[in-house]
C-alpha positions as CSV (number, residue, x, y, z in Angstrom):
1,X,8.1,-6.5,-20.1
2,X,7.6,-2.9,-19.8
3,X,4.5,-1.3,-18.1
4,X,2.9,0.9,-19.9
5,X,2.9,4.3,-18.0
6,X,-0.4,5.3,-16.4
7,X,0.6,9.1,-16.4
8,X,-3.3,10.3,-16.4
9,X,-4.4,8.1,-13.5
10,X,-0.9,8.9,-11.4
11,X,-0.8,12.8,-12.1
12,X,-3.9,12.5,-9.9
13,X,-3.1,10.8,-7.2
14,X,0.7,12.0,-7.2
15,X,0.1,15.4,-4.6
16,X,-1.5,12.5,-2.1
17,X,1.5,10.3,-1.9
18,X,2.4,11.7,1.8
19,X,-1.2,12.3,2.6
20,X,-2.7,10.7,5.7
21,X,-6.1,10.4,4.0
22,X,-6.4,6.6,3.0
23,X,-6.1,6.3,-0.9
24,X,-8.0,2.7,-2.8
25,X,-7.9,2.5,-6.2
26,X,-11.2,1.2,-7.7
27,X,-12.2,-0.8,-11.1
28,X,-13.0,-3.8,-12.7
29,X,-10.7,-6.9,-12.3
30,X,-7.8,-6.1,-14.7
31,X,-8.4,-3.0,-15.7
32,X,-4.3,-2.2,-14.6
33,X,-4.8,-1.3,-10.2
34,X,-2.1,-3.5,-9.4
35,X,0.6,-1.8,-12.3
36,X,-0.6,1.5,-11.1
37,X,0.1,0.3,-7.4
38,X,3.7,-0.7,-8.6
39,X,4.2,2.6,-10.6
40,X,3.7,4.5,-7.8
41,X,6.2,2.2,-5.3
42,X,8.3,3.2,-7.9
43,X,8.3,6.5,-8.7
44,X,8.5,6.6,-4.5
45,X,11.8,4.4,-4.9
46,X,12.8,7.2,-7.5
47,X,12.1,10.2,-5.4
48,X,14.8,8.8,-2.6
49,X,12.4,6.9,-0.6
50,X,14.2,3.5,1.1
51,X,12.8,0.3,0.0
52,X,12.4,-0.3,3.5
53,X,10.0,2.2,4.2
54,X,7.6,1.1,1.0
55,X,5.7,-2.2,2.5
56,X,3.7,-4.2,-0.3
57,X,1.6,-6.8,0.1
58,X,-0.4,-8.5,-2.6
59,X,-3.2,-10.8,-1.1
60,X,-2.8,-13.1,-4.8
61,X,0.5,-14.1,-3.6
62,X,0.2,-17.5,-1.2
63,X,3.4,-16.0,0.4
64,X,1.0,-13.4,2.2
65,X,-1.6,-15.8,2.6
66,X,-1.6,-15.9,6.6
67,X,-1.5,-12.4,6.4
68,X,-5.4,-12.9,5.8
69,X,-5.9,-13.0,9.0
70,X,-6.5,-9.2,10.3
71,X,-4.7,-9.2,13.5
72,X,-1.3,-11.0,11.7
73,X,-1.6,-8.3,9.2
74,X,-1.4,-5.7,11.7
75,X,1.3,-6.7,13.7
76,X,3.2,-7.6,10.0
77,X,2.6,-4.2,9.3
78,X,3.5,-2.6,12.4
79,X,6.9,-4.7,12.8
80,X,8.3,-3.1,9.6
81,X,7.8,0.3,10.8
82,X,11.3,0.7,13.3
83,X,11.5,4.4,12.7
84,X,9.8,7.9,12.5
85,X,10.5,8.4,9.2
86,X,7.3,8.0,6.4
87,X,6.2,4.6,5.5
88,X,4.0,3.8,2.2
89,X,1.9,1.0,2.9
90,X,0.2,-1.1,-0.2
91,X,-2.2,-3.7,0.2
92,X,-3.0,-5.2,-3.0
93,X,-6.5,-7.3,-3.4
94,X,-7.5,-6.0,0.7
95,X,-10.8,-7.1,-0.2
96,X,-9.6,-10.7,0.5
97,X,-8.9,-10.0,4.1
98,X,-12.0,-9.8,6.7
99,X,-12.1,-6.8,9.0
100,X,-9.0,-5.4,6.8
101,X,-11.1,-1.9,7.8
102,X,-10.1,-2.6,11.4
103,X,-6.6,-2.6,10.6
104,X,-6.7,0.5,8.7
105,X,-8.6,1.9,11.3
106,X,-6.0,1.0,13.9
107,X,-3.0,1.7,11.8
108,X,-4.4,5.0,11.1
109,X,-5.5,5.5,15.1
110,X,-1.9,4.6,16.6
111,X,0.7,5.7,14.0
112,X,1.3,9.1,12.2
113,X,4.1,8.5,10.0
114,X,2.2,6.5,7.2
115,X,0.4,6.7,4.1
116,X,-2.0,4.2,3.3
């Protein structure tokens, strides 16, 4: 199935791909966040960014359930990062995971080469 291309919504966020700032997308359950999220991963992919440096996780899925738990997310998180080079990370339905703000917070506090 092909997604529809959200061109107003990415031509705005687009200049803060490599940004440190922390970018959430807001709205009402289905409104399209999560095909936005995966437009963006790819137009990453498209621009020469590694897979490997894009890490995705999507809190619906029950194979990042125990990822819930804060502290496991942030050492899930920092394990994939092995270089210096810029990693994109998405976290899909965050609200799910308690203290998820901690682990922004600390992501953001002890690493320089991501976007959040």
């Amino acid at each position: 199935m092909q997604m529809l291309k959200r061109e107003m919504y990415l031509s705005r966020i687009r200049g803060f791909y490599d940004s440190d700032l922390v970018k959430i997308l807001v709205g009402i359950r289905r409104c399209g966040k999560s095909v936005i999220l995966k437009q963006i991963m790819n137009e990453l992919k498209e621009k020469g960014i590694d897979e490997e440096h894009v890490i995705y996780v999507n809190f619906e899925l029950i194979e990042f359930e125990e990822l819930q738990d804060y502290k496991k997310l942030n050492r899930y998180i920092k394990e994939k990062i092995v270089d210096d080079n810029k990693y994109y990370v998405f976290l899909d339905e965050i609200q799910k995971v308690e203290k998820f703000e901690e682990v922004v917070n600390s992501l953001r506090a002890s690493l320089d080469n991501l976007s959040i």
